[in-house]
C-alpha positions in Angstrom: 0.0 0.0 0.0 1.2 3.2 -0.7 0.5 6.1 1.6 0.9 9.6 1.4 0.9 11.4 5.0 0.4 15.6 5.5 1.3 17.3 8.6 -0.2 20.4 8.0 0.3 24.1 8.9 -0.6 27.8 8.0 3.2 28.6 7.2 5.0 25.2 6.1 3.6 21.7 5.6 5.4 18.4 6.4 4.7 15.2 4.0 6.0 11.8 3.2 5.5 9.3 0.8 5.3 5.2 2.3 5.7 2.2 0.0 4.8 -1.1 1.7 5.6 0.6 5.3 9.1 2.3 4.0 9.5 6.1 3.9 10.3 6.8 0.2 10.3 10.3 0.0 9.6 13.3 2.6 9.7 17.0 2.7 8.2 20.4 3.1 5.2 22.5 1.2 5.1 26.5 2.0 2.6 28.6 0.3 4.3 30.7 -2.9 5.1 33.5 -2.4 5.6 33.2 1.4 3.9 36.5 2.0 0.2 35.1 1.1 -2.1 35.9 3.6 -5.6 34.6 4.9 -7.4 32.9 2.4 -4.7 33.2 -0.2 -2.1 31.1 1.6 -4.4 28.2 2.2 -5.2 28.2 -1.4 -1.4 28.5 -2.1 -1.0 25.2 0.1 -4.3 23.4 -1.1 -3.0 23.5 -5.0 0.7 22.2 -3.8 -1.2 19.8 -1.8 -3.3 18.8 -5.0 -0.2 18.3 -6.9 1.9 16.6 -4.6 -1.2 13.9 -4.1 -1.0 13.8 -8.0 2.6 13.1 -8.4 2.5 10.4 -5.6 -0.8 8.5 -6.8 -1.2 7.2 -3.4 -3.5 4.8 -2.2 -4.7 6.6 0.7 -3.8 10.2 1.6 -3.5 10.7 5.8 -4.0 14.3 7.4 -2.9 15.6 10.4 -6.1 16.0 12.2 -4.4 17.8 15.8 -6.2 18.0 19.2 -8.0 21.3 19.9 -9.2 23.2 23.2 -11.6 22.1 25.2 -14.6 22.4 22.2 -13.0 19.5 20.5 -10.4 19.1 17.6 -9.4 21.3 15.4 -11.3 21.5 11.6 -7.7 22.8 9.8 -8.1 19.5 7.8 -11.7 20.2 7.2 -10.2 23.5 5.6 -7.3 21.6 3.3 
């Protein structure tokens, strides 16, 4: 199975890329240029996201889904 994995944030993104449980490729993804704001940035980050899911051709794409405040988690991978 191949799996790609996204650690996301608002400023820089960690990924990697798993064949058959091996890491085959890792990295960053910041938004372009890096001084997007608001809605642009995630946009920015969404379409590198897009490509990076279409280079890999994974079987399943994971996302970072972090532990919020007391109201429950976060929705940031709702947003991506």
């Amino acid at each position: 199975m191949n799996i790609l994995s996204f650690d996301q944030a608002a400023n820089i993104s960690g990924w990697s890329y798993w064949e058959d449980n091996k890491p085959k490729q890792w990295g960053i993804i910041a938004p372009s240029p890096k001084s997007l704001k608001g809605g642009a940035r995630l946009n920015s980050l969404r379409g590198k996201f897009k490509e990076k899911i279409k280079t890999c051709d994974p079987d399943i794409v994971l996302i970072e889904n972090p532990v919020g405040d007391d109201d429950g988690p976060e929705n940031n991978w709702k947003t991506m």
